[in-house]
LOLUM-614865 format. One record per residue (C-alpha): residue number from 1; residue in three letters; x, y, z. Coordinates in nm, 3 decimals. Example, Ala and Ser with C-alpha at 12.3 -4.5 7.8 and 13.67 -1.06 7.14 Angstrom:
<atoms>
<atom 1; ALA; <1.230; -0.450; 0.780>>;
<atom 2; SER; <1.367; -0.106; 0.714>>;
</atoms>
This chain:
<atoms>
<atom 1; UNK; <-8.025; -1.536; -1.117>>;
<atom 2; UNK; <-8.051; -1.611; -0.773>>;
<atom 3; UNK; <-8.161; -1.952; -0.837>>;
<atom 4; UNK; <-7.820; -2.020; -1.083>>;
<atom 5; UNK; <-7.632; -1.901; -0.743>>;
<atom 6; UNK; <-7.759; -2.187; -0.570>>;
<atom 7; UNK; <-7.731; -2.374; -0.793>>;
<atom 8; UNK; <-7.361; -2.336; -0.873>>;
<atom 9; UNK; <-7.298; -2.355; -0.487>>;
<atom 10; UNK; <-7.529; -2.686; -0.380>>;
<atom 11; UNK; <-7.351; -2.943; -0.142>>;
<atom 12; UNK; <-7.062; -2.698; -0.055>>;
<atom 13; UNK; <-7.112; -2.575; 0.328>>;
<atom 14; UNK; <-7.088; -2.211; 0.357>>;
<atom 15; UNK; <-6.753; -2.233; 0.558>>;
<atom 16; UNK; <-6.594; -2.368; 0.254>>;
<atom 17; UNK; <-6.725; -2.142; 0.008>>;
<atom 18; UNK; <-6.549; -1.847; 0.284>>;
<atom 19; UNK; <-6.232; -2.027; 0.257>>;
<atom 20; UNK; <-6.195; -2.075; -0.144>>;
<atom 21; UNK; <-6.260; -1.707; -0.225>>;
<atom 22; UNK; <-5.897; -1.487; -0.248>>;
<atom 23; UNK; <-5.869; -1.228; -0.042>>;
<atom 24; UNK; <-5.678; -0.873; -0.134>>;
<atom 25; UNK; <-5.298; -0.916; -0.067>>;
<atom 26; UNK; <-5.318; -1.296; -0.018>>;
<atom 27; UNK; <-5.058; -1.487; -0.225>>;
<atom 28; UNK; <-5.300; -1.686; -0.402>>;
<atom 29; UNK; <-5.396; -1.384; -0.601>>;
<atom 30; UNK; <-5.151; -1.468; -0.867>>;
<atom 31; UNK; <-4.896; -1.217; -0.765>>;
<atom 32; UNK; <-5.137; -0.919; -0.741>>;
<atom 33; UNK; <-5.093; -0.706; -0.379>>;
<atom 34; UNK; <-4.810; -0.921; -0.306>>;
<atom 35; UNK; <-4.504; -0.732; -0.202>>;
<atom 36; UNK; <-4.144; -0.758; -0.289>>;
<atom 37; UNK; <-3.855; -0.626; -0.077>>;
<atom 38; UNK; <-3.550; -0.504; -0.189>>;
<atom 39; UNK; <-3.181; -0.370; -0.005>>;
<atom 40; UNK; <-3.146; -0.060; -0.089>>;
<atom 41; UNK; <-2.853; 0.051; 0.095>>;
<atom 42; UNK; <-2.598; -0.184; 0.102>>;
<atom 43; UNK; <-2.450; -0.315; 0.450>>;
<atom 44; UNK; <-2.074; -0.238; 0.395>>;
<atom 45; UNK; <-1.750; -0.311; 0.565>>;
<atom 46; UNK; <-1.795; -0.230; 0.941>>;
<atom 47; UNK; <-1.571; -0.293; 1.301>>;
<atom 48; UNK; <-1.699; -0.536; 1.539>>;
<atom 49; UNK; <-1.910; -0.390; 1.821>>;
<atom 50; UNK; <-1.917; -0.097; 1.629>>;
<atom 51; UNK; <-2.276; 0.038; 1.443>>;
<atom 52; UNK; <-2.288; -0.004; 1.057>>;
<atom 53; UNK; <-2.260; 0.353; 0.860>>;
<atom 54; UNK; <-2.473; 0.399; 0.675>>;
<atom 55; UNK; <-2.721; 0.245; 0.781>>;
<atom 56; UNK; <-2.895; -0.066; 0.561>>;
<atom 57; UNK; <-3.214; 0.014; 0.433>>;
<atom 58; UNK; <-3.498; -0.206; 0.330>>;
<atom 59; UNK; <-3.788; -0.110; 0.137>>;
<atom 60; UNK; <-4.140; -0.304; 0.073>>;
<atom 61; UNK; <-4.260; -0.258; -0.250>>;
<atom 62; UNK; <-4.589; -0.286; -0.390>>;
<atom 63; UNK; <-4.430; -0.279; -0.747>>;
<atom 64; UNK; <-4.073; -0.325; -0.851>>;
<atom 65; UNK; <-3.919; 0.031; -0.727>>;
<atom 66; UNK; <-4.276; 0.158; -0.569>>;
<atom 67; UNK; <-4.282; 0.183; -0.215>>;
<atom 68; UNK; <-4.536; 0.075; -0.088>>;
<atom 69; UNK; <-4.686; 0.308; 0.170>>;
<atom 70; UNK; <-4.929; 0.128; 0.361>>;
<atom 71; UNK; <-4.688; -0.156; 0.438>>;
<atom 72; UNK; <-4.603; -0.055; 0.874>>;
<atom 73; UNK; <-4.506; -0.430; 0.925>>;
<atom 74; UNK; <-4.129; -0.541; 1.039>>;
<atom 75; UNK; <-3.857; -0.623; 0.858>>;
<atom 76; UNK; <-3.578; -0.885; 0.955>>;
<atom 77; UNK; <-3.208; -0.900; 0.831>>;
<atom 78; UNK; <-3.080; -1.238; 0.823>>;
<atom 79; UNK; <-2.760; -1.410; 0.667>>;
<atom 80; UNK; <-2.770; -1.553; 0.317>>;
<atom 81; UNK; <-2.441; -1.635; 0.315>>;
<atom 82; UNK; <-2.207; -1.647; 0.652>>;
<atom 83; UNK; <-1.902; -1.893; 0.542>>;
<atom 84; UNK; <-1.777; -1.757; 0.941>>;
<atom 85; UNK; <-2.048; -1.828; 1.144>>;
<atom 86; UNK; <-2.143; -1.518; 1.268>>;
<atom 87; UNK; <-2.350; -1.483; 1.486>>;
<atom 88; UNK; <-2.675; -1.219; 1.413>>;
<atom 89; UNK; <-2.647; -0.887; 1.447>>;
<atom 90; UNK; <-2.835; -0.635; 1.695>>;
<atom 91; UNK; <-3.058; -0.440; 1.557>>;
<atom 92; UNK; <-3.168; -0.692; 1.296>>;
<atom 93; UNK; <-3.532; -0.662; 1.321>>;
<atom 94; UNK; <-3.711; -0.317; 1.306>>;
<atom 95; UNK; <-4.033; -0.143; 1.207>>;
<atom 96; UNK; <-4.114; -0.012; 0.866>>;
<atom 97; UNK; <-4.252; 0.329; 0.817>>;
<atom 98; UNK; <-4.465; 0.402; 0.493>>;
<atom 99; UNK; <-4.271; 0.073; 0.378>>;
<atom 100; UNK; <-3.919; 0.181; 0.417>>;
<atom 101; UNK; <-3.692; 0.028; 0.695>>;
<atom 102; UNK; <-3.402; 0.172; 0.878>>;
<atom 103; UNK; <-3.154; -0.067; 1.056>>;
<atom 104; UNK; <-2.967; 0.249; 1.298>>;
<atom 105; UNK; <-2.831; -0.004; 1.558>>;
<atom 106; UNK; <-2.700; -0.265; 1.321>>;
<atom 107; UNK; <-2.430; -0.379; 1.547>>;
<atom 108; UNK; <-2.224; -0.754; 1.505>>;
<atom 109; UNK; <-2.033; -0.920; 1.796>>;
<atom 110; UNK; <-1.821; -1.094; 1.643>>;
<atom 111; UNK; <-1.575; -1.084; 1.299>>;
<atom 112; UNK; <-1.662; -1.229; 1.012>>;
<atom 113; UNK; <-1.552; -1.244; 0.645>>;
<atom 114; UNK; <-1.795; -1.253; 0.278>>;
<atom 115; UNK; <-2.080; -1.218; 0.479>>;
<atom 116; UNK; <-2.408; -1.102; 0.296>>;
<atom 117; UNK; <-2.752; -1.027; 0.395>>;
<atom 118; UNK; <-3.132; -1.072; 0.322>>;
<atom 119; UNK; <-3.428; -0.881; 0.408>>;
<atom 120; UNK; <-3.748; -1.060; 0.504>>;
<atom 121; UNK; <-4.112; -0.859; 0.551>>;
<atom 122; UNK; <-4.366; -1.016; 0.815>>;
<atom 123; UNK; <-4.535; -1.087; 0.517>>;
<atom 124; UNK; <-4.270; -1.387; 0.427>>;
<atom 125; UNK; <-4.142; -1.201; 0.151>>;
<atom 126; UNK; <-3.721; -1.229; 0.125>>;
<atom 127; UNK; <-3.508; -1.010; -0.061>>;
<atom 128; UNK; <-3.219; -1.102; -0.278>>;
<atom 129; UNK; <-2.874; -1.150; -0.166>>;
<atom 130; UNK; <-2.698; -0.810; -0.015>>;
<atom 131; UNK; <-2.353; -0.732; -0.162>>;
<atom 132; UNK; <-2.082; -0.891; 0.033>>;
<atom 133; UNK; <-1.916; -0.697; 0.330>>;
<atom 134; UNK; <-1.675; -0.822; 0.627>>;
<atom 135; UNK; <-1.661; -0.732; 1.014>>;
<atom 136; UNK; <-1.356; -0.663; 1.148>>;
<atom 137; UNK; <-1.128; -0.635; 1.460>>;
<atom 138; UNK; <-1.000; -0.282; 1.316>>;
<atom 139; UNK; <-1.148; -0.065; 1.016>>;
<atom 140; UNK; <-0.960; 0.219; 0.873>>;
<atom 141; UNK; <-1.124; 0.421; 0.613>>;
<atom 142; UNK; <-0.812; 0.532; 0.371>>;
<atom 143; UNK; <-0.832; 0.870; 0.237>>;
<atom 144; UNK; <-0.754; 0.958; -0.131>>;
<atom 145; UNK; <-0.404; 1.052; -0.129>>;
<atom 146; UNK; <-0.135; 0.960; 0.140>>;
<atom 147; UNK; <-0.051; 0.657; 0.327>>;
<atom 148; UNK; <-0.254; 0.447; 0.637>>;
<atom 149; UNK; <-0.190; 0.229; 0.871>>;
<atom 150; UNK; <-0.382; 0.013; 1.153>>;
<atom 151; UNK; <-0.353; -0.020; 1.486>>;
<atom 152; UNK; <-0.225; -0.396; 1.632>>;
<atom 153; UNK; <-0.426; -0.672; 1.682>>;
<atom 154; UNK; <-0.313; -1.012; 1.850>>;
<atom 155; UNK; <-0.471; -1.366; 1.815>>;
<atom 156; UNK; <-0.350; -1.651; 2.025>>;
<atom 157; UNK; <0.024; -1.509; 2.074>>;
<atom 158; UNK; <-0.004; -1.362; 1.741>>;
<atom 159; UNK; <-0.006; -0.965; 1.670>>;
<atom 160; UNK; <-0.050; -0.801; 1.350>>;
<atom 161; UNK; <-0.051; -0.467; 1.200>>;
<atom 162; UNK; <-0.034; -0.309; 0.802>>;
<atom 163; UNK; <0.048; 0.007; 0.598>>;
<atom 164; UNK; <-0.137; 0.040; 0.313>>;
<atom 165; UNK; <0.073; 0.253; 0.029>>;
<atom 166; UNK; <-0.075; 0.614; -0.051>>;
<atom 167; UNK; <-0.351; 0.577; -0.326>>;
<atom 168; UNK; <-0.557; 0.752; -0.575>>;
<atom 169; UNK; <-0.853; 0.714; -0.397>>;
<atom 170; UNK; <-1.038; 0.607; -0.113>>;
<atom 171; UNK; <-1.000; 0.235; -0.021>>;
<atom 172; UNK; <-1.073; 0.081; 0.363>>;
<atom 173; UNK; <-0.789; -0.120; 0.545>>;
<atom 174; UNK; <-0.934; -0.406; 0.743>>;
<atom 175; UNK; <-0.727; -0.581; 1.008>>;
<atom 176; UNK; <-0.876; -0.872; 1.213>>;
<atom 177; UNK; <-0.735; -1.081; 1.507>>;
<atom 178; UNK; <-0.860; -1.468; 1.489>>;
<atom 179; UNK; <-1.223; -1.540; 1.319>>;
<atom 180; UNK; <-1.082; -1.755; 1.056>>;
<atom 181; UNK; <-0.955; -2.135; 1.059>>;
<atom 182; UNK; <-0.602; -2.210; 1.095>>;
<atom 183; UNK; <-0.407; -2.238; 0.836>>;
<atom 184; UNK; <-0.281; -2.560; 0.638>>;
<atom 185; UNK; <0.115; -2.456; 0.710>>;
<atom 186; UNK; <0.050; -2.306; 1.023>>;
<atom 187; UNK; <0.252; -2.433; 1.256>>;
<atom 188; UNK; <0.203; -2.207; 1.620>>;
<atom 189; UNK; <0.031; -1.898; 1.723>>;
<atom 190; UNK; <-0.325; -1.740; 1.577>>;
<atom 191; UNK; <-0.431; -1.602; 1.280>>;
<atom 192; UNK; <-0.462; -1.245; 1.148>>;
<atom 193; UNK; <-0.667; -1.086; 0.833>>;
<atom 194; UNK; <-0.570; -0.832; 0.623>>;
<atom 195; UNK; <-0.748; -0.629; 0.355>>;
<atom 196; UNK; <-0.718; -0.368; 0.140>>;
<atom 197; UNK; <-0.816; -0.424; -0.220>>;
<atom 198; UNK; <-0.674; -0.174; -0.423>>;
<atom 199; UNK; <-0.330; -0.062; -0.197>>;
<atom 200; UNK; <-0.002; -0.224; -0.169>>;
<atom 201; UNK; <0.025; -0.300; 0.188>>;
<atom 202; UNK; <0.342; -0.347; 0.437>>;
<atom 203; UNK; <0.235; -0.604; 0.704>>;
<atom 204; UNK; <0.416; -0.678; 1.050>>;
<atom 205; UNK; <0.355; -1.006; 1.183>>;
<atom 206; UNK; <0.508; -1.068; 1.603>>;
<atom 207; UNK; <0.513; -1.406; 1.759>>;
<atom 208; UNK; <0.536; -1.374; 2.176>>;
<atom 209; UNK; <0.878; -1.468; 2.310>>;
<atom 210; UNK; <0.676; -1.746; 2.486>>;
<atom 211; UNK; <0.572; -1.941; 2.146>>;
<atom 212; UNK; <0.954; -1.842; 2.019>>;
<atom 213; UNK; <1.087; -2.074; 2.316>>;
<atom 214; UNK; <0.837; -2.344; 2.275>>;
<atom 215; UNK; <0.993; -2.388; 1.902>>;
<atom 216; UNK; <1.383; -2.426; 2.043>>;
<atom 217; UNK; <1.482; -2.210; 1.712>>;
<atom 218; UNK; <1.868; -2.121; 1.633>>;
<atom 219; UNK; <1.768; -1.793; 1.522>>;
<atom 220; UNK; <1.519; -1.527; 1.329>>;
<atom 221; UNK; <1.557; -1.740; 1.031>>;
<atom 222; UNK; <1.408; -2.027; 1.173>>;
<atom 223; UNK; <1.043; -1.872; 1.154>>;
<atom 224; UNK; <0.832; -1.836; 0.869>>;
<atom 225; UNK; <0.477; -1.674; 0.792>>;
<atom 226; UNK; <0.197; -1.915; 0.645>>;
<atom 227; UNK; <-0.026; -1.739; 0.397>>;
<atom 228; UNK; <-0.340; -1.782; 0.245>>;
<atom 229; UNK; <-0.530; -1.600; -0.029>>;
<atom 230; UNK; <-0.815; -1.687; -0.295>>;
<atom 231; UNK; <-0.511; -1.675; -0.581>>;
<atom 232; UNK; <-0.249; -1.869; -0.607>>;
<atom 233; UNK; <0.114; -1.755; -0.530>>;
<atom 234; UNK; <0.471; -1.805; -0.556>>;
<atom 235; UNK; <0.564; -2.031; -0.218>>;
<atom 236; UNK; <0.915; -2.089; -0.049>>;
<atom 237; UNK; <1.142; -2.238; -0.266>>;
<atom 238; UNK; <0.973; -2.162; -0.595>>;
<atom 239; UNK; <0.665; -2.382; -0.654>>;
<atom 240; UNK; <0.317; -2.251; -0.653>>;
<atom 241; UNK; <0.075; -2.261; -0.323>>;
<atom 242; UNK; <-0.142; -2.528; -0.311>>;
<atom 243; UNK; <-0.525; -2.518; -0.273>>;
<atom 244; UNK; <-0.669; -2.558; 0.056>>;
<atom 245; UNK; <-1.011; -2.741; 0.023>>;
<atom 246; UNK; <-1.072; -2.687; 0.397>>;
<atom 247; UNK; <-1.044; -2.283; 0.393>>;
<atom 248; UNK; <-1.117; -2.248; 0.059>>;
<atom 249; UNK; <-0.789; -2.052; -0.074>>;
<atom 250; UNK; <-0.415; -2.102; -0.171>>;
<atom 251; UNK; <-0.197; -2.160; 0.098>>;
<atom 252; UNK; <0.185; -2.178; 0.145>>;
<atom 253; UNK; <0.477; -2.085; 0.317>>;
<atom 254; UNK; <0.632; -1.717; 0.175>>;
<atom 255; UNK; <0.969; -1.619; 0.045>>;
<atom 256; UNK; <1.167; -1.414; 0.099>>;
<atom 257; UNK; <1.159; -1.128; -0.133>>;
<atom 258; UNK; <1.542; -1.148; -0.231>>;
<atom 259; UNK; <1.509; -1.468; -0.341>>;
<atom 260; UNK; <1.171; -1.628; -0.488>>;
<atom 261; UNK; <0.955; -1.287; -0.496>>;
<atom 262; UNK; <0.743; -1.098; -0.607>>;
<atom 263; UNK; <0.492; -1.013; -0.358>>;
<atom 264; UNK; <0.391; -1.123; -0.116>>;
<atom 265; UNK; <0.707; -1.197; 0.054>>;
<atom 266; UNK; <0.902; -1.166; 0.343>>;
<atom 267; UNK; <1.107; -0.863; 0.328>>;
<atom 268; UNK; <1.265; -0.861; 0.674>>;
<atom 269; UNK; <1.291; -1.096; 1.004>>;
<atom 270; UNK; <1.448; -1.048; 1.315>>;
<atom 271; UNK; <1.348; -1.093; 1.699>>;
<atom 272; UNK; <1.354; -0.797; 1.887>>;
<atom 273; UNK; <1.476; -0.683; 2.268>>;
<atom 274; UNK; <1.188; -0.890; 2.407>>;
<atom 275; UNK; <1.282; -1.199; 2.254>>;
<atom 276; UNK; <0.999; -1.169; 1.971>>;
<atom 277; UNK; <0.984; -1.315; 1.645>>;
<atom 278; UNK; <0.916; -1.027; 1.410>>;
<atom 279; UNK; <0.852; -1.103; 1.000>>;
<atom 280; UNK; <0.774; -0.743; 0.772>>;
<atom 281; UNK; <0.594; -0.915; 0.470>>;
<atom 282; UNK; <0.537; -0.697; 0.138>>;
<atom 283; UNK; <0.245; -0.764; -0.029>>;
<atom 284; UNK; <-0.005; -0.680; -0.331>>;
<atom 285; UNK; <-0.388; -0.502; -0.233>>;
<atom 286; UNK; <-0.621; -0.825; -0.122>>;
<atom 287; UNK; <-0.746; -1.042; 0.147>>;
<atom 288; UNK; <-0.485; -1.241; 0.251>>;
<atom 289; UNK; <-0.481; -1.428; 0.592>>;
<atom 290; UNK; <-0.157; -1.499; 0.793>>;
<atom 291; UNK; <-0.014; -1.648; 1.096>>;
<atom 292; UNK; <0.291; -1.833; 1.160>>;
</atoms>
């Protein structure tokens, strides 16, 4: 037996026979010991600067659904799909205990819209895609039941705030100052980001007095909001938007509801005591972005 052995092994230097043979968790050992990682709490909705609740977690599995305890390696969240730019968060790189990771300080910079995550183990092993979530200058949570509304936020002379209508259940109002490109029919000041999926929503859009005497206008009714969503809608005079290819969405000018509604529309426009241009715009649950 012993002589077959050296046989089978003649002309190969020991070194080499060390290296061919498969070690326990390697990845050449067709899939057995290797882990897999999996999301299991989503990363959801969150304000900028502000930490995610609840927290993501990871886990490392040494079977599909099996923790695997013995795994006290890190885990890394990373972007698998950041149309934005985002930067990284905080907090995207901690230490797994009995192969289950807890991101507590997941905290972004900066806004961002359809972002989603993935999980990697120091092992190389990547999870799939998280569900999509957005970071925002403003997040309120909307309670089953009565009405809600965000505080103002401004974006290169442009400030924006929304109502979302009272609903059956719970829903989260998103308002965002700047983070997205400007829009094809934009003409002056920044853009704002509203969402709310599942509530009608009552937006007010202000241009500074400063931007309102750059344009020379006659009057309120010189000013008009530009819009963009990911469905097409009915534009100022009738037609349909058309689609951007730059932001990715239908884009137009609104209008008003008296004339060419339905929503969204502009239901109101004035300029105030300041010398402000201020549009109301009614408009259907979504993600619409807006600026002037």
């Amino acid at each position: 037996m012993k002589l077959l052995q050296r046989v089978a092994v003649v002309g190969v230097p020991l070194a080499m026979v060390g290296a061919a043979l498969l070690l326990p968790g390697s990845a050449a050992q067709a899939g057995i010991d290797v882990d897999s990682v999996a999301i299991t709490v989503q990363p959801t909705t969150t304000a900028v600067n502000t930490v995610m609740t609840p927290a993501v977690v990871v886990h490392v599995d040494k079977s599909p659904g099996v923790v695997d305890p013995a795994y006290h390696g890190t885990v890394t969240l990373s972007y698998a799909a950041n149309p934005s730019n985002t930067p990284l968060p905080s907090g995207n790189t901690v230490t797994a205990v009995k192969g289950v990771a807890t991101f507590s300080g997941l905290t972004f910079s900066a806004v961002g819209f359809n972002l989603e995550l993935e999980a990697t183990s120091n092992l190389g092993t990547t999870s799939p895609a998280s569900a999509p979530f957005d970071i925002g200058t403003q997040v309120v949570n909307c309670l089953a039941g009565p009405s809600c509304q965000s505080g103002t936020v401004s974006s290169n002379g442009t400030s924006g705030s929304a109502v979302a209508a009272a609903g059956s259940a719970g829903d989260v109002l998103v308002v965002t100052a700047g983070g997205f490109p400007v829009l094809s029919c934009t003409s002056r000041g920044g853009v704002i980001s509203v969402s709310d999926q599942n509530r009608t929503l009552v937006i007010t859009m202000t241009l500074d007095k400063a931007l309102v005497q750059q344009a020379n206008p006659n009057g309120a009714s010189d000013f008009n909001i530009c819009w963009g969503e990911a469905n097409p809608f009915t534009v100022l005079g009738g037609g349909t938007s058309t689609f951007s290819t730059a932001n990715n969405e239908y884009e137009g000018q609104l209008p008003d509801c008296a004339t060419n509604g339905p929503e969204p529309c502009v239901a109101h426009r004035n300029k105030d005591n300041a010398g402000d241009e201020v549009i109301t715009v009614d408009a259907p649950g979504g993600d619409p972005h807006i600026t002037f």
